[in-house]
N, CA and C of each residue as an Amber inpcrd file, in Angstrom:
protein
   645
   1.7680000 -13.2990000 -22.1680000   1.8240000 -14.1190000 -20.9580000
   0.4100000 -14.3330000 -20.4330000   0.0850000 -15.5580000 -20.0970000
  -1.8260000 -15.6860000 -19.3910000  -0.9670000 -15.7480000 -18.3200000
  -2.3810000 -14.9330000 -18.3470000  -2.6060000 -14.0180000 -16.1340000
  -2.8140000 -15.1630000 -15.6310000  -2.5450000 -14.9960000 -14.4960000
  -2.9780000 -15.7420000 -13.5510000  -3.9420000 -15.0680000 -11.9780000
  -5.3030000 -15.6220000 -11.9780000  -6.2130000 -15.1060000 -11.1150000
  -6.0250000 -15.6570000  -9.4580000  -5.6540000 -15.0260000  -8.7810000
  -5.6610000 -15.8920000  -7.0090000  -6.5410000 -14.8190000  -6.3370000
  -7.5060000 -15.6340000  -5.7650000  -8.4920000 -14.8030000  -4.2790000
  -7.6580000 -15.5870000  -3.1320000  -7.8420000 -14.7160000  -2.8590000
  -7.5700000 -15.2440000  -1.0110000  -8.1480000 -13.9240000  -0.1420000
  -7.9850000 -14.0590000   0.9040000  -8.3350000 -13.5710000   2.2120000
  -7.0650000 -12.5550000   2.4790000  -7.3680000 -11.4650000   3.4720000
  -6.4400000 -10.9600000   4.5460000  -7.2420000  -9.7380000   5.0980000
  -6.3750000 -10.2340000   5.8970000  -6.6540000  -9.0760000   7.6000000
  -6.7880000  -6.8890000   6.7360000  -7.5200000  -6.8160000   7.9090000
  -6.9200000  -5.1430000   7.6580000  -6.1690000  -4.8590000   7.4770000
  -4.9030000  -5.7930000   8.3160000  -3.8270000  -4.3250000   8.7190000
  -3.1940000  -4.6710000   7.8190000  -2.9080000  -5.8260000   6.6940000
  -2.7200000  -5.9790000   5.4880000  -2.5450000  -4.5370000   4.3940000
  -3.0670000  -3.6000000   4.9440000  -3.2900000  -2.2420000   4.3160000
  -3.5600000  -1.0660000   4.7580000  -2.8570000   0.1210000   4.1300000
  -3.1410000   1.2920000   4.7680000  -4.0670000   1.5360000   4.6860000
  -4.9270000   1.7430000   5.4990000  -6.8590000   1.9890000   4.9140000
  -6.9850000   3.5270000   6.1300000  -5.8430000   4.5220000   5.9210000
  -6.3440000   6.0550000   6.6480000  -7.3110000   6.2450000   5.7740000
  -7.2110000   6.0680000   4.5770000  -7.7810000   6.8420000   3.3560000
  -9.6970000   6.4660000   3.3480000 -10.1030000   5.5230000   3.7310000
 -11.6090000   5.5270000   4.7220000 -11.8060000   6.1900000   4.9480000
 -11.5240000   6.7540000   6.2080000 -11.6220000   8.2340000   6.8010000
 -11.6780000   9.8650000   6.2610000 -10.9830000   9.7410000   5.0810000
 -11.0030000  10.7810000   4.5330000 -12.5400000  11.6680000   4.1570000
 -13.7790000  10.8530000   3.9130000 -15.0960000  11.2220000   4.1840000
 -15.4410000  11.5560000   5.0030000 -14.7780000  11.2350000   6.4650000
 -14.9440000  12.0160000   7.5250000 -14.6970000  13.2980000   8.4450000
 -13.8130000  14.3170000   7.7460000 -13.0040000  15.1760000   8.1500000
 -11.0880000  14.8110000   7.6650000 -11.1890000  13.7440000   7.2240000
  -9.4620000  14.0110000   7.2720000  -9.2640000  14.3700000   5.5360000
  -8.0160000  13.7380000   4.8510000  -7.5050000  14.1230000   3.5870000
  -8.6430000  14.3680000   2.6330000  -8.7110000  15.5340000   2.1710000
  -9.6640000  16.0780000   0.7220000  -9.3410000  15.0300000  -0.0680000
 -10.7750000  14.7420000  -0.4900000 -10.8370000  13.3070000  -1.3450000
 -10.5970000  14.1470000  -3.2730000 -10.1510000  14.0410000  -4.2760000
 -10.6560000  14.8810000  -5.8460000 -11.9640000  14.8110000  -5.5970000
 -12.3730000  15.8800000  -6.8390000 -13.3730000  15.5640000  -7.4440000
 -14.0520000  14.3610000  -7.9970000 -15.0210000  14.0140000  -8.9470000
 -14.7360000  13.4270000  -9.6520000 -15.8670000  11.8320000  -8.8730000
 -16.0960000  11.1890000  -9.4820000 -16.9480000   9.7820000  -9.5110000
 -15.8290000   9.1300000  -9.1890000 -15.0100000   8.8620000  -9.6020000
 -13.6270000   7.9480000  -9.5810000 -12.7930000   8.7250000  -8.6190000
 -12.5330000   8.2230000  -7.2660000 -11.5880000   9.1030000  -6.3890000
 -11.0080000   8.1060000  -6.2550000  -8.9370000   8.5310000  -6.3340000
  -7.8040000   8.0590000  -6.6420000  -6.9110000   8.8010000  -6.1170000
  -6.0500000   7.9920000  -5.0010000  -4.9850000   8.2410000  -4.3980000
  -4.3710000   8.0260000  -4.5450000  -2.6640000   8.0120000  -4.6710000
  -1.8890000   6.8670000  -4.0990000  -1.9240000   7.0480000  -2.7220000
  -1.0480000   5.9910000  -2.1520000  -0.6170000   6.0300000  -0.6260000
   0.4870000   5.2610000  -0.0800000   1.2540000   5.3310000   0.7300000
   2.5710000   4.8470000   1.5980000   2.3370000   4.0690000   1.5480000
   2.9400000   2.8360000   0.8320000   3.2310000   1.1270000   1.0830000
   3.7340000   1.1430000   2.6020000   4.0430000   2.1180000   3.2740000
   4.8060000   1.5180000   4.8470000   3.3270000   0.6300000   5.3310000
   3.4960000   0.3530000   5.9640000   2.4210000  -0.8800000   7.0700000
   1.9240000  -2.0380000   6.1670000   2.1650000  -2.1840000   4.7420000
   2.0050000  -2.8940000   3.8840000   2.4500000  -4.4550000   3.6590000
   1.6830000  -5.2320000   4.4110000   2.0050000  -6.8500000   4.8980000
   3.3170000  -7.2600000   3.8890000   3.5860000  -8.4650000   3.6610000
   4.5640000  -9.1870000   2.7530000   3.2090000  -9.7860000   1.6710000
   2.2680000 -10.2180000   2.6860000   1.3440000 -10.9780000   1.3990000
   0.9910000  -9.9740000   0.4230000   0.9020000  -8.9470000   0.5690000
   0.6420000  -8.0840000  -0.9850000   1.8120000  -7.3940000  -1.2580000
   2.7990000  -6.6460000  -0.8090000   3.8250000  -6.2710000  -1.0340000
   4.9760000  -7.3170000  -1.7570000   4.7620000  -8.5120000  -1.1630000
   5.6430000  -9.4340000  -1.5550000   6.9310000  -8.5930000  -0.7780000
   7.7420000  -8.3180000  -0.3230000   8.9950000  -7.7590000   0.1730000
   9.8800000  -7.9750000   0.0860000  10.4240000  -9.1490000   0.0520000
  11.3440000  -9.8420000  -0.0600000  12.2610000  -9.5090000  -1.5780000
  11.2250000  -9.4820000  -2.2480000  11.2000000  -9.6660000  -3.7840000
  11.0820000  -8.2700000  -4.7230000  10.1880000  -7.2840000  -3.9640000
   9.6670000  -5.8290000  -4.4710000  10.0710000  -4.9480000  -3.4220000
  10.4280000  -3.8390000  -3.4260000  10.0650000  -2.5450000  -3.2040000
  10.8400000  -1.6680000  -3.5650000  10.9590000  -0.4150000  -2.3730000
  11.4810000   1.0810000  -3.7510000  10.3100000   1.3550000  -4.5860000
  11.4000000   1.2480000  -5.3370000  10.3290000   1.8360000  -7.0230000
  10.1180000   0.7790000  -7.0490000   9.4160000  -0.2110000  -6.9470000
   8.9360000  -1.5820000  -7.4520000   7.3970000  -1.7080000  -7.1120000
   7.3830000  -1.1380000  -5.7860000   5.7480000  -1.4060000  -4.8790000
   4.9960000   0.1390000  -5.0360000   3.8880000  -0.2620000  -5.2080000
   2.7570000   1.0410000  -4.9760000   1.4920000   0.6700000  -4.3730000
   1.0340000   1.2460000  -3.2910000  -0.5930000   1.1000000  -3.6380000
  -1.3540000   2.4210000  -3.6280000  -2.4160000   2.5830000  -4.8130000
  -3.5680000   3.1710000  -5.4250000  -4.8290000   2.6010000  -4.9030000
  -5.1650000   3.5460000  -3.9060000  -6.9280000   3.8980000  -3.2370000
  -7.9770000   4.2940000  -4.2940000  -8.7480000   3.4940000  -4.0030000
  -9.9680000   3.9160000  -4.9720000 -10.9010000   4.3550000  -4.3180000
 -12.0300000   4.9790000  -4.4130000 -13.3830000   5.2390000  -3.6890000
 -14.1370000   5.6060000  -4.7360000 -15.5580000   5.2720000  -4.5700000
 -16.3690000   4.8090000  -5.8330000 -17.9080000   5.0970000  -5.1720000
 -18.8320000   5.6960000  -5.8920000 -20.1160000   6.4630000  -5.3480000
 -20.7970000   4.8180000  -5.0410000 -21.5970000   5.4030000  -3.9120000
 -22.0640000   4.0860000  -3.1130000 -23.6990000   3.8060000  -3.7830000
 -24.1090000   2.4440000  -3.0150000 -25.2770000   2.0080000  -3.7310000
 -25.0770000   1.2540000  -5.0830000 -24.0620000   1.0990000  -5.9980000
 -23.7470000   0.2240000  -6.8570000 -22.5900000  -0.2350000  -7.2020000
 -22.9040000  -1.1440000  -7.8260000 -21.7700000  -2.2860000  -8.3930000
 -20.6720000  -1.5660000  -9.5510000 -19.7200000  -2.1780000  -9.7600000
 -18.5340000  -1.8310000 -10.4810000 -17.7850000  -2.5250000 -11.5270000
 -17.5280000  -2.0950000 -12.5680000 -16.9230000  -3.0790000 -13.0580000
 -15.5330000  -2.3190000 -13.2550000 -14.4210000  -2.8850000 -12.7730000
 -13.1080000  -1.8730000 -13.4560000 -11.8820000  -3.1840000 -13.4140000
 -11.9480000  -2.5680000 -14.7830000 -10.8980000  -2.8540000 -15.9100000
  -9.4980000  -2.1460000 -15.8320000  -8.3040000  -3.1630000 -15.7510000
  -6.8070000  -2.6420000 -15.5860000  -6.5270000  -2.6400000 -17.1260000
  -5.6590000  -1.8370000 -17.8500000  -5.2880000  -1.7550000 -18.9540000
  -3.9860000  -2.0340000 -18.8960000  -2.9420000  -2.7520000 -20.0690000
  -1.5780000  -2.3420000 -20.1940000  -1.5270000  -1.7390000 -21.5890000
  -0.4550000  -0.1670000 -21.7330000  -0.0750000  -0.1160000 -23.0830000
   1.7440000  -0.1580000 -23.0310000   2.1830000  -0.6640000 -24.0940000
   3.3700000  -0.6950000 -23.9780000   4.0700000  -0.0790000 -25.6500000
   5.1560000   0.8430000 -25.2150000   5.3630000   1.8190000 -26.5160000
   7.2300000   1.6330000 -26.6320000   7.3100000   1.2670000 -27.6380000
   8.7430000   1.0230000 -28.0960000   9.1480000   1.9350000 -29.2170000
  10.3690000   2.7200000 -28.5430000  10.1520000   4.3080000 -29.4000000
   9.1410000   5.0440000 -30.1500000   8.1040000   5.3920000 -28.7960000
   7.2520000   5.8460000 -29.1830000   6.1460000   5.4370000 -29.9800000
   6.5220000   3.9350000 -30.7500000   5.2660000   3.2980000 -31.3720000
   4.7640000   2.4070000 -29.8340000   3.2810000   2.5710000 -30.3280000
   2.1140000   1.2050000 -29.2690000   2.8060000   0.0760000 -30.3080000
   3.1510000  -0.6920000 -29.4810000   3.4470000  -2.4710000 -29.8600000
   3.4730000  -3.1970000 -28.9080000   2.1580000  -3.0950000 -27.7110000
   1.2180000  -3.6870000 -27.2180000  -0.0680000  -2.9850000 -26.7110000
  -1.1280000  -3.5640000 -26.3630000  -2.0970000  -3.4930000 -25.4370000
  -2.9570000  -4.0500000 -25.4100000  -3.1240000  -4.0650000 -23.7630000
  -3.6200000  -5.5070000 -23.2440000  -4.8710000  -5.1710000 -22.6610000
  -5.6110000  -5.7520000 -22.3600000  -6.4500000  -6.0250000 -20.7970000
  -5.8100000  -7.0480000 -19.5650000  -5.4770000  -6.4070000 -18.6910000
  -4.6830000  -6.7350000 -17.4150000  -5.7840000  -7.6840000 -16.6210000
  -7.2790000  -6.9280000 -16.2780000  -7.7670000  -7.9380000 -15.3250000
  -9.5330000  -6.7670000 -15.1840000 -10.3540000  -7.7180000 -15.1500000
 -11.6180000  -7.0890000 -15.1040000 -12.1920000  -7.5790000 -14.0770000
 -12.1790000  -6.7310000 -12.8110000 -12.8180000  -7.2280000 -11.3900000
 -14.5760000  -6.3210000 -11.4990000 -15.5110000  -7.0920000 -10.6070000
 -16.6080000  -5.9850000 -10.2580000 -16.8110000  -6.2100000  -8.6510000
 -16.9160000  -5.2300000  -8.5970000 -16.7670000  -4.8650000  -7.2990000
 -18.0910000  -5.6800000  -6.1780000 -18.3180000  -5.4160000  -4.9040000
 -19.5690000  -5.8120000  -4.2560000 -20.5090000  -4.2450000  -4.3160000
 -21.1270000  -3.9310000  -3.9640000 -22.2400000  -2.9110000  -4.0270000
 -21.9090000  -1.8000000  -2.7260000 -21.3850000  -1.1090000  -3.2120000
 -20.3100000   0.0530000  -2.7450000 -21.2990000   0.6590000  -1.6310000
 -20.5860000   0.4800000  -0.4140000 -20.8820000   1.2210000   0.8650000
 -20.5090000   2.7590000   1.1720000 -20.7540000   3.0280000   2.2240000
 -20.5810000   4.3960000   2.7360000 -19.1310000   4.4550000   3.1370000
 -18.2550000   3.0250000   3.7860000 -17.2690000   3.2650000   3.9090000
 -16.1040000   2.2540000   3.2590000 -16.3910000   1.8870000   2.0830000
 -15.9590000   1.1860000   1.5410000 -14.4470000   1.4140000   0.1150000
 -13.8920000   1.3030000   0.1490000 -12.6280000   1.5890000  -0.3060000
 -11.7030000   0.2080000  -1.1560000 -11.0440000   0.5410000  -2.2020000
 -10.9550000  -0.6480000  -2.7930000  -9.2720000  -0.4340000  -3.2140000
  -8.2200000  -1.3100000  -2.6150000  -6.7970000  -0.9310000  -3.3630000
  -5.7910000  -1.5290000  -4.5860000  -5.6150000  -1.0160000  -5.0400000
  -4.5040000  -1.4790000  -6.3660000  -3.2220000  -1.4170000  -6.1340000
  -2.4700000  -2.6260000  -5.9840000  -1.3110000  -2.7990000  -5.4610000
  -0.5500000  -3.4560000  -6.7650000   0.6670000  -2.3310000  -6.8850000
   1.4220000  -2.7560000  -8.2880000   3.1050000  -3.2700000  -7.4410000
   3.1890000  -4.5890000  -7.9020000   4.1890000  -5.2430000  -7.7490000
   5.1670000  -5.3130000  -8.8510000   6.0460000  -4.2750000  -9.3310000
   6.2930000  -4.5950000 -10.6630000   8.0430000  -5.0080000 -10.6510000
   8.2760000  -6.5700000 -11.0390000   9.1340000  -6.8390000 -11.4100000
  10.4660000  -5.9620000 -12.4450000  11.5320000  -6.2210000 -12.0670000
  12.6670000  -4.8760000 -12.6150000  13.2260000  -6.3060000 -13.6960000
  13.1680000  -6.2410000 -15.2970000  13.6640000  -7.2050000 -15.9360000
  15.1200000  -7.1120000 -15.5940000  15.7210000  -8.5820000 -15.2660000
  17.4880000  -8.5660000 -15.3080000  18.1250000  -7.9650000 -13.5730000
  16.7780000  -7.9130000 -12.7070000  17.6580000  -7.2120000 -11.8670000
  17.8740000  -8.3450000 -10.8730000  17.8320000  -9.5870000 -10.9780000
  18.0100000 -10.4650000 -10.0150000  17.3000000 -10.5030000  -8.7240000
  16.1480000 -10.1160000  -9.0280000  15.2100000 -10.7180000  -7.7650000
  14.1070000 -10.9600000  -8.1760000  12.6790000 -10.8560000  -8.6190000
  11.7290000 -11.0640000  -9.1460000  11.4040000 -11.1420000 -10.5630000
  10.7200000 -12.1850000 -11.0200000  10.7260000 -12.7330000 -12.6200000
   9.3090000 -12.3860000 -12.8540000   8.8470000 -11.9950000 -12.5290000
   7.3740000 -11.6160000 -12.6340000   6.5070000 -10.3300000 -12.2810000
   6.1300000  -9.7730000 -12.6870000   5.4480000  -8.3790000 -12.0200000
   3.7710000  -9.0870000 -11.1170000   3.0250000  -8.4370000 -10.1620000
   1.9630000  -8.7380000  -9.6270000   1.2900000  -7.5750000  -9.3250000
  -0.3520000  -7.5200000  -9.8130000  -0.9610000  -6.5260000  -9.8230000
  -2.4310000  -6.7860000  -9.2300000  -2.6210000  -6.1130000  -7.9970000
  -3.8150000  -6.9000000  -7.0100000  -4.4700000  -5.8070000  -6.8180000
  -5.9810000  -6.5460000  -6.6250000  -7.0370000  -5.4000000  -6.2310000
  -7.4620000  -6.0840000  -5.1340000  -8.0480000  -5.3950000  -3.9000000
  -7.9950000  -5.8010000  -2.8830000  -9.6310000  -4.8290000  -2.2990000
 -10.2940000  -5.6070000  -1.7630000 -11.6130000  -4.7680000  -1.6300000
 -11.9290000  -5.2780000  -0.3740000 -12.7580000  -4.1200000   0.3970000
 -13.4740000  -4.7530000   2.0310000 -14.3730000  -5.8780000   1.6530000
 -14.3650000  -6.4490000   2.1870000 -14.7060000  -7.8530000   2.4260000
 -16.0150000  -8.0650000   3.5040000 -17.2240000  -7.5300000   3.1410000
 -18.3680000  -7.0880000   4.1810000 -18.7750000  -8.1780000   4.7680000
 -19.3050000  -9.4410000   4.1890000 -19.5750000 -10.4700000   4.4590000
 -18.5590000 -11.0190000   5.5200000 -17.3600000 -11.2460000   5.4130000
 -16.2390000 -12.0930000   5.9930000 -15.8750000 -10.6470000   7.4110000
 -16.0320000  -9.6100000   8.0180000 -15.7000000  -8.8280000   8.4860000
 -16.5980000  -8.2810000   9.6710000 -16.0540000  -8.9780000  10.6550000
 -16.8290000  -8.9100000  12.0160000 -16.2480000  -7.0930000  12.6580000
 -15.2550000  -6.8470000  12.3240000 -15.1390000  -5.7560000  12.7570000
 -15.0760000  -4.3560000  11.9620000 -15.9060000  -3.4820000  11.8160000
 -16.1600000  -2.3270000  10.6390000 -14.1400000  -1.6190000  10.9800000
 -13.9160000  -1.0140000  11.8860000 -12.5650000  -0.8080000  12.3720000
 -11.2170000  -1.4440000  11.7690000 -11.8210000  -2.8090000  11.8130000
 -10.6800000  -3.4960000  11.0980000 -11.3000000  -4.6150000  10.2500000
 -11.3850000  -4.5310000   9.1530000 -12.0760000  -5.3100000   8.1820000
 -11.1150000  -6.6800000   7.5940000 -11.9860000  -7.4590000   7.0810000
 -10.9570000  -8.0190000   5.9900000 -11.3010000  -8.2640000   4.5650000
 -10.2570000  -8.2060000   3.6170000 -10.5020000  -8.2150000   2.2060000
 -10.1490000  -9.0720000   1.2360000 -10.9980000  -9.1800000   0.2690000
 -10.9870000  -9.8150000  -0.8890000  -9.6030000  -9.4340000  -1.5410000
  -8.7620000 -10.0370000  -2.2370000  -7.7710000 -10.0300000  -2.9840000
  -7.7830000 -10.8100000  -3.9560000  -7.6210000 -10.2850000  -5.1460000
  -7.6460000 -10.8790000  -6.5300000  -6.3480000 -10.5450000  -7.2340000
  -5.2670000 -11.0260000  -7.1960000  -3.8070000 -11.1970000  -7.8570000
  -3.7060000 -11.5010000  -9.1470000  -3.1810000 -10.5930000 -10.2660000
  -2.7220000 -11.1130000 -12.1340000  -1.2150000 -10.9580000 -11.6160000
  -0.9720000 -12.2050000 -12.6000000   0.3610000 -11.7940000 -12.9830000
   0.3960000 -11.3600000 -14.2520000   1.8790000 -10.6000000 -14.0760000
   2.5720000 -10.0070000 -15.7760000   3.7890000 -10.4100000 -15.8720000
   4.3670000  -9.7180000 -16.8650000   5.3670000 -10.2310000 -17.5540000
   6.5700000  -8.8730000 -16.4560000   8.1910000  -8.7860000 -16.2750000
   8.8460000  -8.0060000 -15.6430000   9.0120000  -6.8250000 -16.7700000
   9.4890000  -5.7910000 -15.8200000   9.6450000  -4.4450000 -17.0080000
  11.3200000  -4.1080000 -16.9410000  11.4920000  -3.6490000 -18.3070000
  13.3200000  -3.1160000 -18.0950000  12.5060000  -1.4700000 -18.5880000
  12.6320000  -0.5400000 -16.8750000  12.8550000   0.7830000 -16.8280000
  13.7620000   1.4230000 -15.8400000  13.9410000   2.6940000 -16.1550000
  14.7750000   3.5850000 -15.1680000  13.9710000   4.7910000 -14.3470000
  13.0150000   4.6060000 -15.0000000  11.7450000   6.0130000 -13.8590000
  10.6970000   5.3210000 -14.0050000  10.3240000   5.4960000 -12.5200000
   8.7340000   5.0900000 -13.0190000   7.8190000   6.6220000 -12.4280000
   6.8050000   6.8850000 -12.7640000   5.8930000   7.6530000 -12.3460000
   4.4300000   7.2150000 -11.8330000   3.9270000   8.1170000 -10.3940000
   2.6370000   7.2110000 -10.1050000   1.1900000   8.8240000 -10.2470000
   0.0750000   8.3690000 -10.5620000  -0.5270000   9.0040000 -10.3540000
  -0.6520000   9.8620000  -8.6680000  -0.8260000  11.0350000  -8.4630000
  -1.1760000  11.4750000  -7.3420000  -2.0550000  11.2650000  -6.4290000
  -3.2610000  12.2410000  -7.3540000  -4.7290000  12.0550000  -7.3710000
  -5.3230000  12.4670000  -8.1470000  -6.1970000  11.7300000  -8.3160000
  -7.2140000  12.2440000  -9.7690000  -8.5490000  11.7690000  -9.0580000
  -9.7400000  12.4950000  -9.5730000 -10.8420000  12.9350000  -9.7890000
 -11.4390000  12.4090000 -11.2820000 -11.7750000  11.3270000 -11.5640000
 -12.6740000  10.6640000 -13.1670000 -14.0290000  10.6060000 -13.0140000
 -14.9510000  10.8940000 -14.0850000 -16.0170000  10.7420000 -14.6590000
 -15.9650000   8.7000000 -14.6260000 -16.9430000   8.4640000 -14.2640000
 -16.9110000   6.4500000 -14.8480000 -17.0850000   6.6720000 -16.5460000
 -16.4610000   5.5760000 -16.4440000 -15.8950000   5.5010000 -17.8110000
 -14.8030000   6.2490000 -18.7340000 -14.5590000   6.8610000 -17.2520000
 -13.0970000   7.5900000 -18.1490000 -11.8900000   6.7640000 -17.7750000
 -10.6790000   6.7130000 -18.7240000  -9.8990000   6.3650000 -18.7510000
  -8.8610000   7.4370000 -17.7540000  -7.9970000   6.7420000 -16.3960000
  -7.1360000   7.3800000 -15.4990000  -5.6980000   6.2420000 -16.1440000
  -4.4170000   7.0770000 -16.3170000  -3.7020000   6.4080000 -16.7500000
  -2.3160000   6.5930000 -14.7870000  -2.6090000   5.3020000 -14.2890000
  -1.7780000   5.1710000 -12.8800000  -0.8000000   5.2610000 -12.8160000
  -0.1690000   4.5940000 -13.8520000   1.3580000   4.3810000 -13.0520000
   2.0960000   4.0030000 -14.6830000   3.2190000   4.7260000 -14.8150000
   3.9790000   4.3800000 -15.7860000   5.5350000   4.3760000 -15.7640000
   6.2720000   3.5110000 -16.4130000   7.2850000   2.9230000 -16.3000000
   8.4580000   3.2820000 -18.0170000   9.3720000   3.8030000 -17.5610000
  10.1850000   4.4500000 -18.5410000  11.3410000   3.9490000 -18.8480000
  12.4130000   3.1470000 -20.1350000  13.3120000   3.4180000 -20.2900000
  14.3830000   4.0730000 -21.2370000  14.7140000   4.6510000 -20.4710000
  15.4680000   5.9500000 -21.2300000  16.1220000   5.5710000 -22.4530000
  16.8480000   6.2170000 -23.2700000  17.3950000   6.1750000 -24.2290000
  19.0000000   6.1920000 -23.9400000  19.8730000   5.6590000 -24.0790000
  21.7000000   5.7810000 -23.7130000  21.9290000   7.0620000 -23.8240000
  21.6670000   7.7840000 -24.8680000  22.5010000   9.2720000 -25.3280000
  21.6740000  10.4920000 -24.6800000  20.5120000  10.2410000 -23.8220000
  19.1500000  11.4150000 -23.4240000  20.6320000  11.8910000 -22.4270000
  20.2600000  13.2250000 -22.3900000  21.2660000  13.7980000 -21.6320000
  20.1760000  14.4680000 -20.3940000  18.7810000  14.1470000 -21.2740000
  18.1460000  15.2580000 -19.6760000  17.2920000  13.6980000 -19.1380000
  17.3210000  13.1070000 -18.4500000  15.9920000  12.1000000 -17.9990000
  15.0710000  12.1510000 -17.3400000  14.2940000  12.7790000 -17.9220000
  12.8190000  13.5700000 -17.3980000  11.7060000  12.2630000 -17.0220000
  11.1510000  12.2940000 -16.0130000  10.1060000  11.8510000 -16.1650000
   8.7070000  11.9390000 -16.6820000   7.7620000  11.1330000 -17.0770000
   7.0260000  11.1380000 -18.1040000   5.5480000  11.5270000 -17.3260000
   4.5490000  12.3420000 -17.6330000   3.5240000  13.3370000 -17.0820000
   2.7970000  12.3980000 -17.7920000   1.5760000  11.8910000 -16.5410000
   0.4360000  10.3400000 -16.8490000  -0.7150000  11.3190000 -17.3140000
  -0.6520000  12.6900000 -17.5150000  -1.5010000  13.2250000 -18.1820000
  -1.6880000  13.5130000 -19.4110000  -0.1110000  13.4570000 -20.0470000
  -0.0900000  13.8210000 -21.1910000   1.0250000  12.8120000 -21.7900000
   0.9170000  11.5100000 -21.1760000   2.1040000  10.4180000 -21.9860000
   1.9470000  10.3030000 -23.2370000   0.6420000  10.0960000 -24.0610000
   0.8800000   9.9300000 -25.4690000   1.1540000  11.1590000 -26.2000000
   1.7950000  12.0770000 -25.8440000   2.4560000  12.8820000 -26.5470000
   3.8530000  12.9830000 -25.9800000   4.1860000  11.8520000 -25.1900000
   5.6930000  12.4330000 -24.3300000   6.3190000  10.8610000 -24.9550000
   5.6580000   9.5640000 -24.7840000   6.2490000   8.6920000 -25.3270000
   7.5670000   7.9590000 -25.9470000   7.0130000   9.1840000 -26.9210000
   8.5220000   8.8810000 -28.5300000  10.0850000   9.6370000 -28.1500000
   9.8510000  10.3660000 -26.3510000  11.3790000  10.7880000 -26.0340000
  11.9100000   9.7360000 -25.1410000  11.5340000   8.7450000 -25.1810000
  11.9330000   7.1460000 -23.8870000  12.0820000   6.1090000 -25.1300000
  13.1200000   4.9990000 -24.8140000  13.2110000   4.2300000 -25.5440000
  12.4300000   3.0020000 -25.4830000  11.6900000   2.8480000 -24.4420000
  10.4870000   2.3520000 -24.0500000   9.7040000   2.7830000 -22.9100000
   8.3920000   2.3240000 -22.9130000   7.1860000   2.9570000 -21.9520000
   6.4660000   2.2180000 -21.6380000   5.8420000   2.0280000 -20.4420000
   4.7870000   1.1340000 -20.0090000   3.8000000   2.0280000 -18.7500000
   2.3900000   1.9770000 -19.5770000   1.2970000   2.1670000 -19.1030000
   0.5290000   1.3130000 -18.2400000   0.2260000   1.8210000 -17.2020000
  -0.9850000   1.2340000 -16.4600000  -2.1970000   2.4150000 -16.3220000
  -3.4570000   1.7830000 -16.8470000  -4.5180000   2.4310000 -16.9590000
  -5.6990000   1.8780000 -15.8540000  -6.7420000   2.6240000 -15.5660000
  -7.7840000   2.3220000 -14.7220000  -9.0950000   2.6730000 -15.7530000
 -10.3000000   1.7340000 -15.7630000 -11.5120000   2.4650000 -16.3490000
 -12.4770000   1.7020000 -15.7000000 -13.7120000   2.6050000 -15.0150000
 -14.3600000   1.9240000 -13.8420000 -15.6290000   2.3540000 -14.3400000
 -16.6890000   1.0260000 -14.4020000 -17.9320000   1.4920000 -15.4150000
 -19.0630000   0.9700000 -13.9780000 -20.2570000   1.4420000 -14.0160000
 -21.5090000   1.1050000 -13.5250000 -21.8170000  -0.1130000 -13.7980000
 -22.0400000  -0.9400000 -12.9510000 -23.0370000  -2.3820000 -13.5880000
 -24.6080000  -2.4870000 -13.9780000
């Protein structure tokens, strides 16, 4: 399927942005060059949530924070595994960032279409960054949004990263999407640490990966 690229504009409150703050005394950020959250879609507009169309297990958003003073380049991955064999992988979408501030924070919002379930025909996967230039107020900013589309997924679990702590240039695998097998009597969900060895017990799998390099 060709992606499709949309910028547009939106407000702060467009997004949970506590996770800013966290440099300041609040939530322990990982280790790690690459700091990765998830966080509560609640306060999460319709323009990136889409709502109508996504949520539940459908909506996520993933906080990034990224060492300041330079530029970024990060790359979304898809792998997709059909009993356990790879029989896809993609490159999703290669954004670079603006030149990373002191309080600057960047989100990944996964919209992922449920194949066959009668509401959305499409999955949507957005990165969304402060917007320094366009943003009269540091408090309440506004951001860049860059939207791909994908193709919908047929799963029954999905799993999201927590938090992780990466080296740049390491590969963080976010969010993955499972469907079971008819006869599995246990339906476990699948550990984003160790999926390519868990794979071949789902009758299909879908990966979302993060890899965030220096410019």
């Amino acid at each position: 399927m060709k992606k499709k690229r949309i910028i547009t504009m939106v407000a702060a409150m467009a997004l949970t942005v506590g996770l800013v703050g966290c440099t300041s005394g609040g939530m322990k950020l990982p280790e790690g060059d690459v700091k990765i959250v998830n966080q509560a879609t609640q306060g999460v507009v319709e323009l990136l949530l889409e709502a109508s169309n996504y949520g539940g297990d459908k909506s996520s958003v993933t906080s990034v924070v990224l060492p300041v003073d330079s530029e970024y380049e990060v790359t979304l991955y898809k792998e997709k595994y059909s009993m356990g064999e790879l029989v896809e992988e993609k490159e999703i979408s290669k954004y670079t960032t603006e030149t990373i501030a002191k309080d600057s924070i960047m989100h990944i919002i996964f919209n992922v279409a449920k194949l066959n379930d009668g509401e959305a025909d499409k999955s949507i996967i957005s990165i969304a960054e402060i917007d320094r230039e366009n943003s009269e107020d540091s408090k309440n900013p506004s951001y860049k949004v860059s939207k791909f589309n994908d193709e919908a997924i047929d799963f029954d679990s999905r799993t999201l990263v927590d938090q992780s702590g990466k080296d740049l240039d390491e590969e963080q695998a976010l969010a993955a999407f499972v469907k079971f097998n008819e006869d599995d009597n246990e339906k476990a969900a699948i550990n984003l640490d160790t999926y390519k060895d868990e794979v071949s017990k789902y009758k299909e799998a879908t990966i979302f990966k993060i890899k965030v390099t220096k410019k």
